[in-house]
N, CA, C and O atoms as CSV, one atom per row, in Angstrom:
chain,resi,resn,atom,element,x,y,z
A,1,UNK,N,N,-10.148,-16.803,5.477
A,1,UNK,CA,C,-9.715,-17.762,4.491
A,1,UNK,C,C,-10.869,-18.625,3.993
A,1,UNK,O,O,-10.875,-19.153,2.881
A,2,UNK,N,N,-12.158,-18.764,5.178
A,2,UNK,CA,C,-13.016,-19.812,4.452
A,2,UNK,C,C,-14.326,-19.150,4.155
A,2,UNK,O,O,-15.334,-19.818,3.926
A,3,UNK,N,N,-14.320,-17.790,4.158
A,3,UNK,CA,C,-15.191,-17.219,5.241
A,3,UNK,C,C,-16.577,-17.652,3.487
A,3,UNK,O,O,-17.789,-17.844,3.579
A,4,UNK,N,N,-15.700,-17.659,2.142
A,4,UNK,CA,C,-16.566,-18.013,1.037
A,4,UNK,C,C,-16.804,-19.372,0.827
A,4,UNK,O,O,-16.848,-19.627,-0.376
A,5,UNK,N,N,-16.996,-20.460,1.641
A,5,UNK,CA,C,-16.730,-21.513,1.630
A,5,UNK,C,C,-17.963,-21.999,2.165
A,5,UNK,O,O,-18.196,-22.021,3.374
A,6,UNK,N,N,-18.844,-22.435,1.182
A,6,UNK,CA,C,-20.387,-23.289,1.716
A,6,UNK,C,C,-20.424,-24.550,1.161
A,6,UNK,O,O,-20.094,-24.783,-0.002
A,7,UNK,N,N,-20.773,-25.289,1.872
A,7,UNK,CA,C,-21.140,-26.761,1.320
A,7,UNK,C,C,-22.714,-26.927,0.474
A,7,UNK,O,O,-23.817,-26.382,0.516
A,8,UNK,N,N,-22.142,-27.866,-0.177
A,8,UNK,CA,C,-23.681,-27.698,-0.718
A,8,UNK,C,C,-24.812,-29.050,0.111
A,8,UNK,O,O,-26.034,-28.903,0.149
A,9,UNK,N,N,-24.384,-29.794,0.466
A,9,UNK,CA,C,-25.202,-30.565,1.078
A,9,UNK,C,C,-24.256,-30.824,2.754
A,9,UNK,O,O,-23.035,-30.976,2.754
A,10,UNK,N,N,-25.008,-30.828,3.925
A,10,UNK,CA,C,-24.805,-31.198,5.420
A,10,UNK,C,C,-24.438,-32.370,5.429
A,10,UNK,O,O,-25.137,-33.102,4.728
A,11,UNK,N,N,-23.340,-33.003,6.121
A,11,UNK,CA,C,-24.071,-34.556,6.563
A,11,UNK,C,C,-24.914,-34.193,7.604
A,11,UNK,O,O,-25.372,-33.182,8.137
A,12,UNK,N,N,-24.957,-35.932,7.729
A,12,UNK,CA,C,-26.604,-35.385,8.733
A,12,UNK,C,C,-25.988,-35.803,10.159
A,12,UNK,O,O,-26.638,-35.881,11.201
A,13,UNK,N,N,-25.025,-35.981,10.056
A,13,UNK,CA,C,-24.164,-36.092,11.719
A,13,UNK,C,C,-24.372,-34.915,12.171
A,13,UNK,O,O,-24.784,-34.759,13.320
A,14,UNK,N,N,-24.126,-33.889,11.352
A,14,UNK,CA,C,-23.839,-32.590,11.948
A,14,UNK,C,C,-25.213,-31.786,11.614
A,14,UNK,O,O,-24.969,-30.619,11.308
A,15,UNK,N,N,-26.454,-32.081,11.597
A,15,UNK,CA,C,-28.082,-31.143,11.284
A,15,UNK,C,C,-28.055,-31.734,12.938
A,15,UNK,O,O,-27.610,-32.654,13.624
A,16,UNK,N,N,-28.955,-30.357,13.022
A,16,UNK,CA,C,-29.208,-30.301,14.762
A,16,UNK,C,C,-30.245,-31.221,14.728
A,16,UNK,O,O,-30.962,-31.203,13.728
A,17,UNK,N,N,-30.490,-32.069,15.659
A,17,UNK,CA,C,-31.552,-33.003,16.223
A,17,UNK,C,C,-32.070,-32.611,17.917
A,17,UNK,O,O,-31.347,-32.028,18.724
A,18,UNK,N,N,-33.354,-33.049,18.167
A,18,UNK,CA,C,-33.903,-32.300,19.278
A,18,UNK,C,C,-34.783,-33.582,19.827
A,18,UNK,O,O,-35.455,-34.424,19.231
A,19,UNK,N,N,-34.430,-33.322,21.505
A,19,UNK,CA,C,-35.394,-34.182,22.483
A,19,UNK,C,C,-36.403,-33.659,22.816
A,19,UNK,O,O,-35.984,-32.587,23.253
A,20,UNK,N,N,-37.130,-33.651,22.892
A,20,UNK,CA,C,-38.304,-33.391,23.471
A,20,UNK,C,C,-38.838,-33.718,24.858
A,20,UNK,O,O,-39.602,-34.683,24.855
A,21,UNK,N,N,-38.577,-33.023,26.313
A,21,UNK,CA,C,-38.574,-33.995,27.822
A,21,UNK,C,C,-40.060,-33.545,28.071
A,21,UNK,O,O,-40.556,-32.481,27.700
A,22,UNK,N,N,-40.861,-34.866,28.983
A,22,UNK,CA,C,-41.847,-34.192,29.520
A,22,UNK,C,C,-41.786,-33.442,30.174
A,22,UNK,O,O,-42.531,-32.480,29.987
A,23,UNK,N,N,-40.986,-33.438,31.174
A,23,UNK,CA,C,-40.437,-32.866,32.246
A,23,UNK,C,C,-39.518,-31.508,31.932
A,23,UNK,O,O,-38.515,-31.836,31.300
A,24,UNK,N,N,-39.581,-30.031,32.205
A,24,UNK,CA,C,-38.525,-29.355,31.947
A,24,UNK,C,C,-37.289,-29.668,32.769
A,24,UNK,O,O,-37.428,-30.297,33.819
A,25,UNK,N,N,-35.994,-29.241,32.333
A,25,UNK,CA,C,-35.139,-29.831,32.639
A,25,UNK,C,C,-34.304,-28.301,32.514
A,25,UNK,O,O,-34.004,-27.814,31.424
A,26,UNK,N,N,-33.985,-27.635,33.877
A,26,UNK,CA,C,-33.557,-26.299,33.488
A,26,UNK,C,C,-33.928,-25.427,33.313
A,26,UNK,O,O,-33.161,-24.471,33.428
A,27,UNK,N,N,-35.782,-25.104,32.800
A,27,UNK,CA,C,-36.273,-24.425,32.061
A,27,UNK,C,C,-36.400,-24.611,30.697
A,27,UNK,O,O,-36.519,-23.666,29.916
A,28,UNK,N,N,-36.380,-25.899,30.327
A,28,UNK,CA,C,-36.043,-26.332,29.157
A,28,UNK,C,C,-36.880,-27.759,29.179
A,28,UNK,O,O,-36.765,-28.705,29.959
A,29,UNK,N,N,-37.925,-27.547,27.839
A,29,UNK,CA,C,-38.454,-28.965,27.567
A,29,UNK,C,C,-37.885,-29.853,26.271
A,29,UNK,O,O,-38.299,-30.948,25.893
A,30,UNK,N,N,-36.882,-29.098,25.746
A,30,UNK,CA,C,-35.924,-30.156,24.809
A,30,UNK,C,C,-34.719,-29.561,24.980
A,30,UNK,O,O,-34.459,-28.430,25.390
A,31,UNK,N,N,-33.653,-30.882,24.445
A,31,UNK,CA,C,-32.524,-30.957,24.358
A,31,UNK,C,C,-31.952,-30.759,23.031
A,31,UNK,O,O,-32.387,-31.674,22.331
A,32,UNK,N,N,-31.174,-29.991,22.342
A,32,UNK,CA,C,-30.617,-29.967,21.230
A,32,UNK,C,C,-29.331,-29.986,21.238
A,32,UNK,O,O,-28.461,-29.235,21.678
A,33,UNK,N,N,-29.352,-31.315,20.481
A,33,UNK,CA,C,-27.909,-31.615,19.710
A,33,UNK,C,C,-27.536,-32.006,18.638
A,33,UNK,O,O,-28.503,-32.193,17.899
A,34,UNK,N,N,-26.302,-32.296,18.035
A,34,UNK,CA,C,-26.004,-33.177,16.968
A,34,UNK,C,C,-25.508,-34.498,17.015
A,34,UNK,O,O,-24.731,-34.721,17.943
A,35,UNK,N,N,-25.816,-35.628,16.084
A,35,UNK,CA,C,-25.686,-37.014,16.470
A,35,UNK,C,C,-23.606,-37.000,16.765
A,35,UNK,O,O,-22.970,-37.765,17.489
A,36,UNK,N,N,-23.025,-35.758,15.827
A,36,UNK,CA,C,-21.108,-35.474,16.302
A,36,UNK,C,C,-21.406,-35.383,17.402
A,36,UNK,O,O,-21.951,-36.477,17.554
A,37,UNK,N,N,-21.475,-34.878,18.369
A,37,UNK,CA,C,-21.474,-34.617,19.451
A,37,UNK,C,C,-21.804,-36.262,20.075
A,37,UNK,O,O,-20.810,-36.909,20.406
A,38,UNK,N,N,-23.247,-36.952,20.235
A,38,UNK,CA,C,-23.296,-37.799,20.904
A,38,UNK,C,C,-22.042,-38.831,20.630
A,38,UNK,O,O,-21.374,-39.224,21.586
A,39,UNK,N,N,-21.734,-39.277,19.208
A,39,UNK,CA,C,-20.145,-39.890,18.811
A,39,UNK,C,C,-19.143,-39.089,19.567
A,39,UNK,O,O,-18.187,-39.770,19.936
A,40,UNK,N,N,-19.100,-37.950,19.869
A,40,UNK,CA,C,-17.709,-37.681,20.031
A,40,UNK,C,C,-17.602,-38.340,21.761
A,40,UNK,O,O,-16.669,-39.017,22.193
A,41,UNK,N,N,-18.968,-37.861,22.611
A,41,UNK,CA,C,-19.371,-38.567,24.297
A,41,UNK,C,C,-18.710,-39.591,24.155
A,41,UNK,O,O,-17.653,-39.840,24.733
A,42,UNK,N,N,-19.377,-40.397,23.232
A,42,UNK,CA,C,-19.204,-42.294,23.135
A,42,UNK,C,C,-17.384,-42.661,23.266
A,42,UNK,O,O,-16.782,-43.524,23.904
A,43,UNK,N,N,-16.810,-41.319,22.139
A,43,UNK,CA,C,-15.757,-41.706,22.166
A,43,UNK,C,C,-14.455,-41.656,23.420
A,43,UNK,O,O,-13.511,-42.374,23.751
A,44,UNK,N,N,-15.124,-40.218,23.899
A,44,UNK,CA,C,-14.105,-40.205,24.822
A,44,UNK,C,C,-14.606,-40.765,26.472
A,44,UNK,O,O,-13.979,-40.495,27.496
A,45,UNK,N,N,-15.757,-41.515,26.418
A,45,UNK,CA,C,-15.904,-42.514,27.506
A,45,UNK,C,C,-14.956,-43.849,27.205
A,45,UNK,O,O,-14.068,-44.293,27.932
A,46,UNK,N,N,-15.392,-44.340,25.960
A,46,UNK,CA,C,-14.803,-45.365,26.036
A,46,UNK,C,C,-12.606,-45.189,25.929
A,46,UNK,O,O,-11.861,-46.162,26.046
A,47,UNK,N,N,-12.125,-43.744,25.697
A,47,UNK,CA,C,-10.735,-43.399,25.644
A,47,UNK,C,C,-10.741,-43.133,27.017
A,47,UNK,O,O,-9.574,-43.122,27.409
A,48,UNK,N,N,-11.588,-42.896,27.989
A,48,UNK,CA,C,-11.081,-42.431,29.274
A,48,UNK,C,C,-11.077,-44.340,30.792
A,48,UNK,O,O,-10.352,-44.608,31.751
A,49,UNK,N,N,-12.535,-45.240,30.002
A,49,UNK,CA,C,-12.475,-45.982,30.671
A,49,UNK,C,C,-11.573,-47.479,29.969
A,49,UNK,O,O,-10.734,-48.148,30.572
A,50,UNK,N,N,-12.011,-47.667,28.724
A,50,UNK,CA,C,-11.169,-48.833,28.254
A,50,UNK,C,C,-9.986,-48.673,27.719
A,50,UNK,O,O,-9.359,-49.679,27.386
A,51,UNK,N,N,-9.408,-47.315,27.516
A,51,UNK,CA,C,-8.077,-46.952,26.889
A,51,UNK,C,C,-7.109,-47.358,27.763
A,51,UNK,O,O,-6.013,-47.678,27.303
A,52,UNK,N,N,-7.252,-47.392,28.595
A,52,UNK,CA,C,-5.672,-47.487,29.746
A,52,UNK,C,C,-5.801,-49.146,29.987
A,52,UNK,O,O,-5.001,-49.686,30.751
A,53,UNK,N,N,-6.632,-49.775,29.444
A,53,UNK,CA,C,-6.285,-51.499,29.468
A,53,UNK,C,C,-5.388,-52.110,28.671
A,53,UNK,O,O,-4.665,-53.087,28.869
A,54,UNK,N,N,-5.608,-51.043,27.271
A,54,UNK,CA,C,-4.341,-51.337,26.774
A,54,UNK,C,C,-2.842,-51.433,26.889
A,54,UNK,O,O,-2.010,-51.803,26.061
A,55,UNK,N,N,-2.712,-51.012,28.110
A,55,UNK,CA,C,-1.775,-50.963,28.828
A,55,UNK,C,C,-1.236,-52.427,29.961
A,55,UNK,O,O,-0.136,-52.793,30.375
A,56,UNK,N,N,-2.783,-52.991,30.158
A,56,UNK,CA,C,-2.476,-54.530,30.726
A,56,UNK,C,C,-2.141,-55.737,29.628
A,56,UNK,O,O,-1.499,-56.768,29.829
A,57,UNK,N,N,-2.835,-55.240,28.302
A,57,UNK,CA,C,-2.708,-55.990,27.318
A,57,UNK,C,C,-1.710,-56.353,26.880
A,57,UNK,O,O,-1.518,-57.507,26.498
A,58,UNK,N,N,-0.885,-55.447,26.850
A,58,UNK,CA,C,0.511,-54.683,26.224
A,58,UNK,C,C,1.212,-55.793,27.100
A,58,UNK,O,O,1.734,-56.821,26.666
A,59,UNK,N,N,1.132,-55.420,28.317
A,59,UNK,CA,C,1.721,-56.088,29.461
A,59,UNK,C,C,1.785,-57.844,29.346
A,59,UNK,O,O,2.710,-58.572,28.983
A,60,UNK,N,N,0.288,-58.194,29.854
A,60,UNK,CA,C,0.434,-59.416,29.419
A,60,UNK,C,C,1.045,-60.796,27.873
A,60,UNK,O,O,1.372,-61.966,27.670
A,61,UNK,N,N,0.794,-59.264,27.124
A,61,UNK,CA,C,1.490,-60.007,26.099
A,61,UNK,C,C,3.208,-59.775,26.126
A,61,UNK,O,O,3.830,-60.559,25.409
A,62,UNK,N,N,3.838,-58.988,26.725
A,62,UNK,CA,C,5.080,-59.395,26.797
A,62,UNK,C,C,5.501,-60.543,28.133
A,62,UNK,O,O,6.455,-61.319,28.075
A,63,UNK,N,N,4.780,-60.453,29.011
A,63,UNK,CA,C,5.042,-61.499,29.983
A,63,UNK,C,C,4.613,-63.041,29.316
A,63,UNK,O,O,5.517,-63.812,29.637
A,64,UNK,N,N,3.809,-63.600,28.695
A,64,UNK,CA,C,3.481,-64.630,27.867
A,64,UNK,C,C,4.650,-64.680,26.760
A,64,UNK,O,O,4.993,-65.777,26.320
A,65,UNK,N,N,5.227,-63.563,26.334
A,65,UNK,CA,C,6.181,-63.830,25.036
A,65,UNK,C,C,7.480,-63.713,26.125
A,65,UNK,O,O,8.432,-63.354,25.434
A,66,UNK,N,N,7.773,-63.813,27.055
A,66,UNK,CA,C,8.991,-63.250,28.177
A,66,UNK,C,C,10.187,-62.590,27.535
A,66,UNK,O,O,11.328,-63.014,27.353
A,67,UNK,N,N,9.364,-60.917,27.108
A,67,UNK,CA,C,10.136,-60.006,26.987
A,67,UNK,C,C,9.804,-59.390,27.599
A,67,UNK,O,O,8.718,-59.393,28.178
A,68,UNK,N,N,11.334,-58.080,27.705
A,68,UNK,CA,C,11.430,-56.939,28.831
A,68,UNK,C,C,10.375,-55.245,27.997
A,68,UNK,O,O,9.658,-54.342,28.426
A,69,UNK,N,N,10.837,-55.621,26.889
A,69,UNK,CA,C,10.310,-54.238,26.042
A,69,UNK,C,C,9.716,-54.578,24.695
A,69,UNK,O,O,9.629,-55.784,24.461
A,70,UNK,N,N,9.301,-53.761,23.787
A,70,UNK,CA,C,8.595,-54.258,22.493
A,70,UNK,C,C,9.664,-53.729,21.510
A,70,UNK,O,O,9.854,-54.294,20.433
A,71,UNK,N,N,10.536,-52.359,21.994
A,71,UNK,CA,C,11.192,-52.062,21.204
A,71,UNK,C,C,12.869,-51.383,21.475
A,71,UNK,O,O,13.530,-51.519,22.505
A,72,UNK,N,N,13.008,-51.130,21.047
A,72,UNK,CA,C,14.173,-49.925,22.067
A,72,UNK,C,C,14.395,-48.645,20.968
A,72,UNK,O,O,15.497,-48.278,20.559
A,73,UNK,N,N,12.867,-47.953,20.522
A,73,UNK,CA,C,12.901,-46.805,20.168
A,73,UNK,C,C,12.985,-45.728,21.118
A,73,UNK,O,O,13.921,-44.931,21.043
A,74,UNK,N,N,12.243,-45.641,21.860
A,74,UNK,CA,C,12.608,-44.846,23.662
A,74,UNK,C,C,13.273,-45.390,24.507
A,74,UNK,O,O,12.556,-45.955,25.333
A,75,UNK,N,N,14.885,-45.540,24.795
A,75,UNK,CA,C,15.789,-46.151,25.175
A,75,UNK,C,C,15.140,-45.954,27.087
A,75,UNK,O,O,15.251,-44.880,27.680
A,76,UNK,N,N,14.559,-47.117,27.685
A,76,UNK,CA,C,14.521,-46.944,29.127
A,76,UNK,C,C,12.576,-46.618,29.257
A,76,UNK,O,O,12.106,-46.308,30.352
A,77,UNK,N,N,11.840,-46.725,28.249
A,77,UNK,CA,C,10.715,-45.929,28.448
A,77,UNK,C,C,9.986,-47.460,27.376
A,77,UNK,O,O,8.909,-47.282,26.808
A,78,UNK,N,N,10.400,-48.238,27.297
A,78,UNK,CA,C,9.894,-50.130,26.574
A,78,UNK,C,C,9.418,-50.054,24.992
A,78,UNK,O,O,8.535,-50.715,24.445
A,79,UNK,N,N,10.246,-49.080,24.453
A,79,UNK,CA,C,9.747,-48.791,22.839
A,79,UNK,C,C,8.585,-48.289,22.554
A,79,UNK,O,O,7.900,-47.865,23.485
A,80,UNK,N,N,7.935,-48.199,20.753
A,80,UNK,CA,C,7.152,-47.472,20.689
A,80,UNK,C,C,5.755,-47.441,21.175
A,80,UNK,O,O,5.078,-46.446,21.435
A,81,UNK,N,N,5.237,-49.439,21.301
A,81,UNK,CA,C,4.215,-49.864,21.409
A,81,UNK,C,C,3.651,-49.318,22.823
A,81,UNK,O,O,2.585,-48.762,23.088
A,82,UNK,N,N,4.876,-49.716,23.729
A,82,UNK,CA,C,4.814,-49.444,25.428
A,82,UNK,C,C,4.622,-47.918,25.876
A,82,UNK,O,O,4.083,-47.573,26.928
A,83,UNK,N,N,5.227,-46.943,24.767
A,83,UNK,CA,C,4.478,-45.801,24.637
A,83,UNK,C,C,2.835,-45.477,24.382
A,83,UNK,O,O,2.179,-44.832,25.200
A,84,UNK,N,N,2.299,-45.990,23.194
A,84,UNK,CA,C,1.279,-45.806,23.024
A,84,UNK,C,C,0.483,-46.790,22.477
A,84,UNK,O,O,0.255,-47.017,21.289
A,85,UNK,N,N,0.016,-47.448,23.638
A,85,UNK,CA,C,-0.747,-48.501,23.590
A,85,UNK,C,C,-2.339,-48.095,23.211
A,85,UNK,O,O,-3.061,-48.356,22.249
A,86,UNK,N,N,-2.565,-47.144,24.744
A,86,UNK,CA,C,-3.610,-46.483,25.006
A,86,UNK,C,C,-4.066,-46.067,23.398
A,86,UNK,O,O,-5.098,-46.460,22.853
A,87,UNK,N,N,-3.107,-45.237,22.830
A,87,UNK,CA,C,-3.899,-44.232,21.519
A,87,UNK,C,C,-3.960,-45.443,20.880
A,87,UNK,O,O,-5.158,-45.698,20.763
A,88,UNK,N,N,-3.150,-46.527,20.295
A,88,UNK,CA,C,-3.292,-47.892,19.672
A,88,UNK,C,C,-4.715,-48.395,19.292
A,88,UNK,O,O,-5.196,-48.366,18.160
A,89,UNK,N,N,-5.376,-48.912,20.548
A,89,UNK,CA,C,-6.617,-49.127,20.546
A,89,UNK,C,C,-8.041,-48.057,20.157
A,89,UNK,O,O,-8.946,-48.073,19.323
A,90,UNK,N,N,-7.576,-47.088,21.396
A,90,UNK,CA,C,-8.394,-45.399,20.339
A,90,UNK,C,C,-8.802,-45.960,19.016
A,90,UNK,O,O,-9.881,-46.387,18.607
A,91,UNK,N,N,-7.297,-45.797,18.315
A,91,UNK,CA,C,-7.133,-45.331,17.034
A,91,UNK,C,C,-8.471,-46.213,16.359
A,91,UNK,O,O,-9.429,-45.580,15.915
A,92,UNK,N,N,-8.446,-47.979,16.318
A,92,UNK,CA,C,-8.966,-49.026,16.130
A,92,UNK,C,C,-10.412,-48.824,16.480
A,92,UNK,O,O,-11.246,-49.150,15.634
A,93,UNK,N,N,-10.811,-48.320,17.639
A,93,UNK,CA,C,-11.866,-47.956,18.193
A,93,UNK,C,C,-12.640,-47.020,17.463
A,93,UNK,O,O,-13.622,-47.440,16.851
A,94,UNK,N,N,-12.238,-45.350,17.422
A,94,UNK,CA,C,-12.611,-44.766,16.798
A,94,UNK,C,C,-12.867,-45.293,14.494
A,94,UNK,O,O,-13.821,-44.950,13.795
A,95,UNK,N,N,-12.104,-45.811,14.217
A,95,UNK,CA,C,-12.110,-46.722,13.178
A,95,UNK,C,C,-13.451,-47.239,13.131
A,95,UNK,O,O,-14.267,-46.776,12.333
A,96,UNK,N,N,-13.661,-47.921,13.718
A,96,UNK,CA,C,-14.610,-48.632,14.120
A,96,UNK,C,C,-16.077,-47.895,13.936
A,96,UNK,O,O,-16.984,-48.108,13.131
A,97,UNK,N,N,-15.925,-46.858,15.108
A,97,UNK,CA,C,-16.984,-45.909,15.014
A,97,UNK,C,C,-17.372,-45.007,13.894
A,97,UNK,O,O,-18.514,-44.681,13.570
A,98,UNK,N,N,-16.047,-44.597,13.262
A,98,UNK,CA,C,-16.624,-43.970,12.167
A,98,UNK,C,C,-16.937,-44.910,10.892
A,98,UNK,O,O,-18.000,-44.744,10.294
A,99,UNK,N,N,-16.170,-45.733,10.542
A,99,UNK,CA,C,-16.899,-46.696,9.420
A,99,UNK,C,C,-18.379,-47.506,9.241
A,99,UNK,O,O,-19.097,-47.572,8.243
A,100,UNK,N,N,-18.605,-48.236,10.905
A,100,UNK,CA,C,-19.872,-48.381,11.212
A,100,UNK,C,C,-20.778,-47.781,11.799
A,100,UNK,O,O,-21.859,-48.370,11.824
A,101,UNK,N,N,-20.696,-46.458,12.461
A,101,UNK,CA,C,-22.097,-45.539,12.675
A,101,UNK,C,C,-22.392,-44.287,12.019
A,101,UNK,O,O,-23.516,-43.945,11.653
A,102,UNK,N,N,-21.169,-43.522,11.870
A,102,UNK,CA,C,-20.965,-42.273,11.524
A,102,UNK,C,C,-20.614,-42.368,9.849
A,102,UNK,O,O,-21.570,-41.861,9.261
A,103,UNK,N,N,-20.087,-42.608,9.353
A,103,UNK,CA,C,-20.084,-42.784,7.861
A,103,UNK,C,C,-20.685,-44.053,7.221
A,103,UNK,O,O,-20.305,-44.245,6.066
A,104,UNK,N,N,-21.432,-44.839,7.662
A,104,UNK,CA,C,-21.533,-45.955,6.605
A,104,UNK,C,C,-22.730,-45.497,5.482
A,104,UNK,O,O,-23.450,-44.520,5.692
A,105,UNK,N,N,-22.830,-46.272,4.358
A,105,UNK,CA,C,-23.412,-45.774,3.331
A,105,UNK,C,C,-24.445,-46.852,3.381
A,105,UNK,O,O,-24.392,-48.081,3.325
A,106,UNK,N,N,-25.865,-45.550,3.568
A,106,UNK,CA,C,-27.011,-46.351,3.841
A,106,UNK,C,C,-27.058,-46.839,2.305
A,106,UNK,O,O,-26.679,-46.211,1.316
A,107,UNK,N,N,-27.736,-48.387,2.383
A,107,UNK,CA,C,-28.009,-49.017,1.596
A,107,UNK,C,C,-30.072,-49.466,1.202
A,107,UNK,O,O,-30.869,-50.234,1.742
A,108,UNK,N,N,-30.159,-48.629,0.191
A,108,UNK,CA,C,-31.775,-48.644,-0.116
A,108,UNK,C,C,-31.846,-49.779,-1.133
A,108,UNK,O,O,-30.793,-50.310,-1.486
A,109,UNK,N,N,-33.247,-50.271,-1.727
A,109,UNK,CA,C,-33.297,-50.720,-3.187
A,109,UNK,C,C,-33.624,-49.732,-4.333
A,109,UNK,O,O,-34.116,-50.194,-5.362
A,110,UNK,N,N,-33.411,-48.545,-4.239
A,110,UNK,CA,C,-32.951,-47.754,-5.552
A,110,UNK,C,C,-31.407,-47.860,-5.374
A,110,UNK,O,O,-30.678,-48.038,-6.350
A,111,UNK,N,N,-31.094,-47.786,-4.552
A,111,UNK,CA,C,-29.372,-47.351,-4.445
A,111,UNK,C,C,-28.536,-48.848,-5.032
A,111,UNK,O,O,-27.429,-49.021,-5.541
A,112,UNK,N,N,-29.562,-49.692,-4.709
A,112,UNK,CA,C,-28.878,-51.336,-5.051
A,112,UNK,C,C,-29.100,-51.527,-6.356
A,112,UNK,O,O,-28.231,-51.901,-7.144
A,113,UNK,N,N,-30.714,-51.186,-6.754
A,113,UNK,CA,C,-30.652,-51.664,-8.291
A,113,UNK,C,C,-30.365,-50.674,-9.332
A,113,UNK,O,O,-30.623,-50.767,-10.532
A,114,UNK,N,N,-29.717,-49.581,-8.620
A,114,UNK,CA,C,-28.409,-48.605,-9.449
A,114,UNK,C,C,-27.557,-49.307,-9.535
A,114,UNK,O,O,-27.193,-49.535,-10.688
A,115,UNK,N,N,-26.897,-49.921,-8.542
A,115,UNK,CA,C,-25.779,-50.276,-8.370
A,115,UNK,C,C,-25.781,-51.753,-9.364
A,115,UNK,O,O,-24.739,-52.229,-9.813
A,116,UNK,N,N,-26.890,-52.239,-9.554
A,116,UNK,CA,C,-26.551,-53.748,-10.578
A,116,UNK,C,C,-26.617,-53.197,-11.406
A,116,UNK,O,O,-25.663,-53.527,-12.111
A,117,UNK,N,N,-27.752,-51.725,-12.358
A,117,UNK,CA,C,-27.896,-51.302,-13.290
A,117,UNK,C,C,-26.402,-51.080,-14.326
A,117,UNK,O,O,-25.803,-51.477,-15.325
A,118,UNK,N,N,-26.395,-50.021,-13.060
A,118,UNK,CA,C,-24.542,-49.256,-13.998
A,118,UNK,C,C,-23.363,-49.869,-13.746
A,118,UNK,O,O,-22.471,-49.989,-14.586
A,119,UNK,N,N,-23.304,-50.336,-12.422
A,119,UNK,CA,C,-21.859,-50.683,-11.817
A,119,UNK,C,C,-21.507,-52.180,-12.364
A,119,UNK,O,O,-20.341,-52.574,-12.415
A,120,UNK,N,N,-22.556,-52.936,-12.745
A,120,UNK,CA,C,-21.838,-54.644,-13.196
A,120,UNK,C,C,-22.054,-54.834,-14.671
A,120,UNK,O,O,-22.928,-54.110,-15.147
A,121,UNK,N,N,-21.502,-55.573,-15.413
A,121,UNK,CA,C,-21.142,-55.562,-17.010
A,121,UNK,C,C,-21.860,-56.862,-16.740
A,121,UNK,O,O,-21.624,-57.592,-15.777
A,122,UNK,N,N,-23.012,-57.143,-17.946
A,122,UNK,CA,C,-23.504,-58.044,-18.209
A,122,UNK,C,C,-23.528,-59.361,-17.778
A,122,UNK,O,O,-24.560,-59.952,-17.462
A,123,UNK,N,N,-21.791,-60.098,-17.748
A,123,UNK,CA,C,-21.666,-61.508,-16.936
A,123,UNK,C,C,-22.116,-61.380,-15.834
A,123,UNK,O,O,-23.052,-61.987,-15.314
A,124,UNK,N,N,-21.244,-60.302,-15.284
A,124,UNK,CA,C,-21.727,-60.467,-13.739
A,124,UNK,C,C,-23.255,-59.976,-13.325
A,124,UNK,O,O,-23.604,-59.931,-12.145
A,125,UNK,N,N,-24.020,-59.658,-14.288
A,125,UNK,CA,C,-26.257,-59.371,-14.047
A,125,UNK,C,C,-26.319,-61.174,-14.261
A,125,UNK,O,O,-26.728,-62.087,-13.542
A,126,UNK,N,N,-26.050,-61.148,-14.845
A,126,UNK,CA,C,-26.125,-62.664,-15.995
A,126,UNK,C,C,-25.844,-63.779,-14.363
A,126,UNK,O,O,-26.615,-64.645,-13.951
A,127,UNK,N,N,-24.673,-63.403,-13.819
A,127,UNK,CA,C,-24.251,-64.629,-12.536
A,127,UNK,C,C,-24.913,-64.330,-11.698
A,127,UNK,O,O,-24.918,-65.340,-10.995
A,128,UNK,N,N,-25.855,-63.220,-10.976
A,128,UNK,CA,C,-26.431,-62.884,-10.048
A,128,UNK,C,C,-27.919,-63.033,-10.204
A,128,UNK,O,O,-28.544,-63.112,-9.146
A,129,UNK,N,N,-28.581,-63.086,-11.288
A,129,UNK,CA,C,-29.753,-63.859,-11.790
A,129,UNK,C,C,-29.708,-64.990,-12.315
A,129,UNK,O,O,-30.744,-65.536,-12.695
């Protein structure tokens, strides 16, 4: 189905990048990877060690509000939140990661004084000088 399907430009998350060790390591004096890969590590350390706090969070905030459940969508199981707290935060987390490391849009001064060139109508060159 994709097999005609080329991109015309990589991101650069995904172009292989390489360590270089003094030391061989294996039989091996570099490491090759892609910066996806080191994001994806990051992500599922922080889903395996800080994900399940969301679960005290959850907690403490119904004991401070002195309720029994958040919802009664899973009748006996504390609604939807008390279900998935854990992915909750993920979700926010990963958010996080991809807007500020993995996708953000590097910002140069050609890319900026494009951006006053074409993108602002006269008042607004006019209010910024």
């Amino acid at each position: 189905m994709f097999e005609d399907y080329k991109c015309e430009t990589i991101h650069p998350v995904f172009m292989m990048k390489f360590i270089f060790l003094d030391l061989p390591l294996y039989g091996s004096t570099k490491i090759e990877y892609m910066p996806a890969q080191a994001y994806c590590v990051v992500f599922c350390i922080f889903a395996a060690l800080i994900g399940p706090f969301a679960g005290f969070l959850a907690s403490g905030m119904k004991r401070a509000y002195s309720i029994k459940d958040f919802g009664t969508t899973f009748p006996g199981h504390g609604g939807f939140l008390d279900r998935f707290d854990c992915q909750t935060i993920s979700v926010i987390f990963c958010g996080l990661l991809m807007s500020q490391f993995i996708f953000r849009e590097e910002i140069t001064i050609d890319s900026a004084c494009q951006k006053f060139e074409f993108d602002l109508n006269q008042k607004e060159r006019d209010f910024i000088l």
